[in-house]
C-alpha positions, -999 to 999 in steps of 0.1 A, spaced: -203 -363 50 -182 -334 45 -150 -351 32 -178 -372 10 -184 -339 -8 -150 -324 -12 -146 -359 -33 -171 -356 -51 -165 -317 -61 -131 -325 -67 -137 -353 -95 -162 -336 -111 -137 -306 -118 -114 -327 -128 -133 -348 -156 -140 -313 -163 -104 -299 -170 -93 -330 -186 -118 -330 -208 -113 -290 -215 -75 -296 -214 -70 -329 -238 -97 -332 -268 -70 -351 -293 -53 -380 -295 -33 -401 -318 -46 -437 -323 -32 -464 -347 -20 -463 -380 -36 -486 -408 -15 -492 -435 -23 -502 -471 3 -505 -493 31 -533 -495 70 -529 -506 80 -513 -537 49 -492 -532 38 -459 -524 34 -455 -487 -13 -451 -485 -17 -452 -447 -47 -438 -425 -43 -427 -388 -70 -425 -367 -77 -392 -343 -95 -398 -310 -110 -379 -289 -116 -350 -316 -147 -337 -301 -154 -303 -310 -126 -297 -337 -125 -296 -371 -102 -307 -397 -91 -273 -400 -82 -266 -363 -59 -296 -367 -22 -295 -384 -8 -329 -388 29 -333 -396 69 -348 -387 82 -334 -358 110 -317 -358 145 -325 -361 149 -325 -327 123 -338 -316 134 -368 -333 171 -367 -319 153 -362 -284 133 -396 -285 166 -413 -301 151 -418 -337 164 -414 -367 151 -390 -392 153 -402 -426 154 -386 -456 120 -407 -470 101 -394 -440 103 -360 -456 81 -371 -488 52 -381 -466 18 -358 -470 -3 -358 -442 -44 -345 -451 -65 -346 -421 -106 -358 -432 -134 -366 -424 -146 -400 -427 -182 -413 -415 -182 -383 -388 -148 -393 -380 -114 -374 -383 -87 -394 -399 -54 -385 -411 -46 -402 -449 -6 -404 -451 6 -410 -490 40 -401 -507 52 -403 -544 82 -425 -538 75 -461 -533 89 -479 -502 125 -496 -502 127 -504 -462 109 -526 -446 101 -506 -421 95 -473 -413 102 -454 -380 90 -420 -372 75 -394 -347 40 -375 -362 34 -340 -343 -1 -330 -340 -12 -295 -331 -45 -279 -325 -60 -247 -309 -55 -261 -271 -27 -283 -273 4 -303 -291 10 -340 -287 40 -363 -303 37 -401 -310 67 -425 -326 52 -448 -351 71 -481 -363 51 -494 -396 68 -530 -409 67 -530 -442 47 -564 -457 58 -579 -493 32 -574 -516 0 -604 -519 16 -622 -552 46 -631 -533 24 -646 -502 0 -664 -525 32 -680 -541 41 -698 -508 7 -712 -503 16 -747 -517 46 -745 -498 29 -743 -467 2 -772 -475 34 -793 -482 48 -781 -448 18 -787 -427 11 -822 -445 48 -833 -433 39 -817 -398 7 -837 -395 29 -866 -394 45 -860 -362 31 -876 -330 5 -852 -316 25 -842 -284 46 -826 -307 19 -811 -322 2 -799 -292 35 -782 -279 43 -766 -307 10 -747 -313 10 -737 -277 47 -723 -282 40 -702 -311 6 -688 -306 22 -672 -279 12 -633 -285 47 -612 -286 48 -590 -258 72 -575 -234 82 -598 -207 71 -627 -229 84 -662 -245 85 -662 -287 94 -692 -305 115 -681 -335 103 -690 -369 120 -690 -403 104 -658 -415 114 -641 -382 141 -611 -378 149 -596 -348 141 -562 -358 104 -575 -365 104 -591 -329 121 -563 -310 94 -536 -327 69 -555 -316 82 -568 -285 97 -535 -271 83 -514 -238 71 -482 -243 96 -454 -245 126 -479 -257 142 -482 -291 139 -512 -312 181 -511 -311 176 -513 -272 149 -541 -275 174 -562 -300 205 -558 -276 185 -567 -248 165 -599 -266 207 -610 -271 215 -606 -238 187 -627 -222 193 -656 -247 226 -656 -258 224 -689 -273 199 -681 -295 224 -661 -317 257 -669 -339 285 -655 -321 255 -635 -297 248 -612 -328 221 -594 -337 222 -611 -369 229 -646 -359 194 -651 -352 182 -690 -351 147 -704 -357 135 -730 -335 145 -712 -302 121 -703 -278 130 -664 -267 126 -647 -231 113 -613 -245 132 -584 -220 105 -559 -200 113 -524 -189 135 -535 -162 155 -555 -182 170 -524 -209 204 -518 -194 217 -497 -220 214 -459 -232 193 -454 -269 230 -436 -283 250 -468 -271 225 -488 -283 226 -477 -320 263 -477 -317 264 -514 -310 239 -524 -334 266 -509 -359 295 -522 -345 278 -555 -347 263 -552 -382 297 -538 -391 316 -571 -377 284 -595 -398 297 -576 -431 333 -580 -425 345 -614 -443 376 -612 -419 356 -613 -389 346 -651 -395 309 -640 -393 285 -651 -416 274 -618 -439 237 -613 -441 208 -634 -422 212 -670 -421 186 -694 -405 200 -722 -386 183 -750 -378 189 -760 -341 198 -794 -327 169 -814 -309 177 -808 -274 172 -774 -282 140 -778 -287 138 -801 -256 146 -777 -235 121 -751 -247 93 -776 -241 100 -793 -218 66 -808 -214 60 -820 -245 93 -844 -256 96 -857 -287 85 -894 -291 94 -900 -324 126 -902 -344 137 -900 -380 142 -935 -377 106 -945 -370 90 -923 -399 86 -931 -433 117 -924 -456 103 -893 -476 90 -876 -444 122 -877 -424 127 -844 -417 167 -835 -416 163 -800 -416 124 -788 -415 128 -752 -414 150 -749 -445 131 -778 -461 111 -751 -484 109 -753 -518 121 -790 -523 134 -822 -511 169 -815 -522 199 -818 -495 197 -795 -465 225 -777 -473 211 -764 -501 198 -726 -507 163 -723 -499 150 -698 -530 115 -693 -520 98 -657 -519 101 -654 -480 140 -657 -483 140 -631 -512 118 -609 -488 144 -614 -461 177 -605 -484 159 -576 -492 149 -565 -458 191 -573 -450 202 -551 -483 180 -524 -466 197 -527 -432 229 -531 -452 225 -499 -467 207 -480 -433 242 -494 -418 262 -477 -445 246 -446 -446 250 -442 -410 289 -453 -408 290 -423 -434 275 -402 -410 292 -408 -380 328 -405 -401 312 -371 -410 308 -361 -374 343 -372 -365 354 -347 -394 339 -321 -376 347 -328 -342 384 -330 -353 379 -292 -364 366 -284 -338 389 -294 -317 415 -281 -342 401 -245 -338 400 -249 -299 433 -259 -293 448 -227 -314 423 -205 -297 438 -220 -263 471 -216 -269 467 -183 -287 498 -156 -267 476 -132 -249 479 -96 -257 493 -74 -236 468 -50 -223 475 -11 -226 456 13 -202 454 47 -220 452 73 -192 427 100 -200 443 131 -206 444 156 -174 419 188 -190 418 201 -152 452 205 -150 451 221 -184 427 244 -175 442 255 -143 471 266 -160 454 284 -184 432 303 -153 464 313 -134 479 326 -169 449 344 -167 447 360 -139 488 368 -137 481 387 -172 451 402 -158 468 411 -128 503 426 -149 472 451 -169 459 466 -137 495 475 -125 504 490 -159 469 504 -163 471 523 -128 510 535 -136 493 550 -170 462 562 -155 483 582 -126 514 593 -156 480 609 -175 474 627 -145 506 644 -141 508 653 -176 472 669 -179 462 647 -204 466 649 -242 445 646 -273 440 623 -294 469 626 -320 491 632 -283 475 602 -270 493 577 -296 527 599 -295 533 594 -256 567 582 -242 576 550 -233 565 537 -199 590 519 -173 568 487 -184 571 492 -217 610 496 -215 613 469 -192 595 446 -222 619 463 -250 644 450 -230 634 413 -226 620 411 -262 647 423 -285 636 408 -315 606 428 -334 587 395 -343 586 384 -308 574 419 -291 546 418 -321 530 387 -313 537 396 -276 518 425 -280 489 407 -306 488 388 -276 481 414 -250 456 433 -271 438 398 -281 426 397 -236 417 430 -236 394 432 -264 383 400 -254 372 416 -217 360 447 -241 389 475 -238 396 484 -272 416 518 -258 439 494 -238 444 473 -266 453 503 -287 480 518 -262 496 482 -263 497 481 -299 509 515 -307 536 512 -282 550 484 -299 546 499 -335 566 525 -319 589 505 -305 593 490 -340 574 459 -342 558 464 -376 543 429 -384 513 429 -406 491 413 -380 495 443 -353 494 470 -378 464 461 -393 450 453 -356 462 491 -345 443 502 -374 411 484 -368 412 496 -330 413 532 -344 385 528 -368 367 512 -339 368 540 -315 363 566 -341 401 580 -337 405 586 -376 430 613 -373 451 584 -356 439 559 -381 453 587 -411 486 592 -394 491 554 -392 479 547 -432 502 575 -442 534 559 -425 521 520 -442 522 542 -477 557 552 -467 570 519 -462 553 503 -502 537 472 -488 511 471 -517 489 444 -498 491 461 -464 487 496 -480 455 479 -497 444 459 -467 446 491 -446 423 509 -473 400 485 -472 391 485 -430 390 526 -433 369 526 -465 345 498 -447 341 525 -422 329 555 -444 362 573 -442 377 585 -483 404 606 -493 398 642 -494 403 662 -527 431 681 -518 448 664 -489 475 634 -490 460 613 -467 430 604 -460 396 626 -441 379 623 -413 346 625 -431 322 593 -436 310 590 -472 277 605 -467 257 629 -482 256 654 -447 290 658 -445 297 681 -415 268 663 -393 292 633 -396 322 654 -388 304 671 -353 297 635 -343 332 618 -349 348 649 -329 317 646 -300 324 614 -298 363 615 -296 355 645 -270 332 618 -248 364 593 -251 386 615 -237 368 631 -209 353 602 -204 389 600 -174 402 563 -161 373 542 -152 355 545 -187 388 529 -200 390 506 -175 354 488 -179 358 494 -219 325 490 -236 304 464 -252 312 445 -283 287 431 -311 282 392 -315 306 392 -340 331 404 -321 324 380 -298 325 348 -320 361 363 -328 368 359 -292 355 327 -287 375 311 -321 401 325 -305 398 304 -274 393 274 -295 427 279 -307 442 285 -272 428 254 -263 440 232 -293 406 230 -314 410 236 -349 378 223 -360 354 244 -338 378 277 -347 374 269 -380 341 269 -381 334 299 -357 355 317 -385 340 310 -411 306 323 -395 324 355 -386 329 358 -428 295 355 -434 284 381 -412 306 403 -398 318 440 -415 353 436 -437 373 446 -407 364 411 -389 364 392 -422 403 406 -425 406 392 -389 386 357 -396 408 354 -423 442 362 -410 431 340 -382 423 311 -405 453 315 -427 472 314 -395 460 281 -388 463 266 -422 502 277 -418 504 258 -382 
């Protein structure tokens, strides 16, 4: 009882999801129109329950869809319009083109898609000739049936029997004179084979059938074994391939085979052994002179000689059915030669891509910043290191002496250091820019003083570039010592440099400092209008300096972000980058006072010149 209703459950969801699953199908295609006409065709929609003529897009499949299912997608399949209506509460499908017809038959694959689904069908319409070309063989056919009434009625009998046979697959066909094998095969052919498959196969089984066992060779009066499912034992691509070969070898006068169709009519025992039960009893000899029948099949028309040309409509339909084939046959050979083009490129461009020479491969190895960087740390620290020292030998030489002021400060004596570097540097240029150097790190660890002892020792020592004066000059104006600043100035004048004379000017007037009325050089007064406030506070503050003893000098003081941008360019430079220096500079022009725009600017004419 229980498995009874697990049944029962289970069909009813399945006639359920079936039916929700599947509501369309294609059914058969009526056609309407003859050769030489415009394709008017109608095909039928089943099982559209629930849809509407809308919901429904009729079409050709795509290209490969067709290639999949082994068809051939012609260029006339593209001209047909599909319109999907309804037609007494039924949907139907009405196919027309513009172009009449030229092939007698017409194979395709129609794609339908709707809401829940897509479903493809191949169609194979035959094409028939139009009805004033059947009509015209009427009286033909009376005369043939009158001569046929004439034969014993065994004969009779058999023959009806043979060819009211129904053409299926795994059938027997009696061929007739109208009868191709392309008409047969389409009909005749299993499901999911192509009529080239069906032809090859129809050969095969009766060989003798044929002229030379080719698909053209066909001959009326046999009685065909029609090939099932089982029997196909050939792919749909070497199929069509020997269908052309074949059709290729028909054309060919050199071949020996006959071009075009040709109907032969077959022997007698021929016909003996496809009816075997029904044997002829009569012989030409026995019937009455004008109903001997030489020939019967090719008798049509008139009672001339049977090796004349029959010239009835039915053989003009069949040329033109061939002349199609011929031309299907053509256009194809074209096509394949087309393809072997291509494939000959392509293996062209394959083999030169094969045997291309590789390239050898170069490794770039990364450039070693680490070690570049610890080099630059323990120079560093090793200059670092060599200012302590001579910073402590100064610090305890200013002890012994009592210390000086501040116009004594920049006149001291040379220290051992300092002749120990006179002695390694001889030339002026070098000591300068060994000196710009040494007063670059300590303003850059804020100690203008120590950067002023190192570049008044040099000047001393006669390294007069423009770079280090100007520098001194700067370091003077920076911490206030103006009198030092004057004395300096005075001895630029003496030497008639106009642009350092000018340049020097320019850093002392930036910092408030003019020419007094009566003096030769220059006064310790800031232009402003409080004159001897100014004064007290320059001479406090050169007072603080100097009292201020060793430590003060050693921990410097504090520079401004300009300053500090100057340092950092500077370290671009040291580390190889122009592009970030330069533009560092060019910020330090924008804002900074005229002393670190001279700077910016020696600094970026400096690398314009490297």
């Amino acid at each position: 009882m229980k498995r009874l209703i697990q049944r029962t459950v289970v069909a009813a969801l399945a006639a359920l999801f079936a039916h929700a699953g599947w509501t369309l199908g294609l059914g058969n295609i009526s056609l309407r129109s003859h050769l030489n006409e415009p394709l008017r065709a109608e095909l039928l929609l089943l099982k559209a329950d629930g849809l509407d003529a809308a919901d429904i897009q009729l079409g050709l499949a795509s290209q490969q869809e067709f290639e999949r299912l082994g068809v051939d997608r012609a260029y006339f399949l593209t001209g047909i319009v599909f319109d999907v209506q309804v037609v007494d509460a039924t949907l139907v499908a009405q196919m027309t083109t513009k172009m009449p017809l030229r092939e007698p038959y017409l194979n395709f694959v129609v794609e339908a898609r709707w809401p829940e689904g897509r479903l493809l069908r191949e169609y194979t319409l035959l094409i028939d000739l139009p009805p004033t070309m059947t009509e015209a063989t009427v009286g033909i056919s009376a005369q043939r049936s009158s001569r046929e009434a004439a034969l014993p009625e065994k004969r009779a009998s058999a023959t009806e029997s043979s060819t009211a046979d129904v053409i299926r697959p795994g059938g027997n066909y009696l061929v007739r004179n109208a009868d191709t094998l392309w008409r047969i095969a389409s009909t005749a052919k299993p499901e999911r084979i192509t009529i080239e498959q069906a032809m090859l196969s129809v050969v095969l089984l009766n060989p003798e059938a044929f002229d030379r066992e080719n698909v053209n060779g066909l001959k009326s009066g046999y009685l065909l074994n029609l090939p099932t499912a089982g029997d196909i034992a050939i792919s749909a691509r070497d199929a069509r391939a020997e269908v052309a070969r074949q059709n290729a070898a028909w054309s060919d006068p050199s071949s020996g085979l006959r071009p075009g169709l040709t109907l032969v009519a077959d022997p007698m025992p021929a016909i003996d052994q496809a009816l075997p039960a029904a044997p002829l009893t009569a012989t030409p000899d026995t019937l009455p002179p004008d109903e001997a029948p030489t020939q019967p099949d090719l008798s049509v028309g008139s009672a001339q000689s049977s090796m004349d040309m029959p010239t009835s409509p039915e053989f003009d339909a069949l040329l033109i059915k061939v002349e199609a084939l011929e031309r299907n046959l053509q256009r194809m050979e074209q096509q394949l030669k087309q393809r072997d083009i291509e494939l000959e490129v392509l293996r062209s461009q394959l083999l030169a891509a094969t045997t291309k020479p590789e390239l050898p491969i170069i490794v770039t190895q990364p450039e070693k910043d680490s070690f570049r960087w610890l080099v630059l740390g323990a120079v560093g620290l090793l200059i670092a290191g060599a200012s302590a020292g001579w910073l402590g030998q100064r610090a305890r030489s200013r002890t012994q002496s009592g210390g000086d002021d501040g116009v004594k400060h920049s006149e001291q004596l040379e220290t051992p250091a300092e002749m120990t570097q006179e002695g390694l540097l001889s030339d002026p240029q070098i000591r300068a820019a060994k000196a710009l150097e040494e007063a670059e790190v300590y303003l850059a660890y804020g100690r203008p003083d120590q950067a002023e002892e190192v570049l008044s020792a040099a000047f001393r020592d006669g390294a007069t570039s423009q770079s280090l004066v100007l520098r001194l000059l700067e370091c003077y104006v920076e911490q206030s010592h103006f009198r030092e600043a004057q004395s300096l100035l005075a001895q630029i004048e003496q030497g008639g440099d106009a642009e350092l004379i000018e340049r020097g000017s320019q850093i002392l007037t930036s910092a408030g400092v003019t020419r007094a009325p009566e003096g030769t050089g220059l006064s310790l007064v800031p232009v402003t209008d409080n004159s001897e406030e100014v004064q007290s506070f320059a001479e406090a503050g050169v007072a603080d300096q100097e009292s201020s003893g060793t430590e003060e000098s050693i921990y410097g003081l504090e520079t401004d972000p300009v300053d500090s941008k100057l340092d950092l360019a500077r370290a671009y430079l040291d580390m190889g980058d122009e592009e970030g220096a330069r533009l560092v500079l060019t910020e330090v022009i924008r804002e900074g006072n005229l002393t670190q725009q001279a700077e910016a600017r020696e600094l970026l004419l400096r690398l314009e010149v490297s």
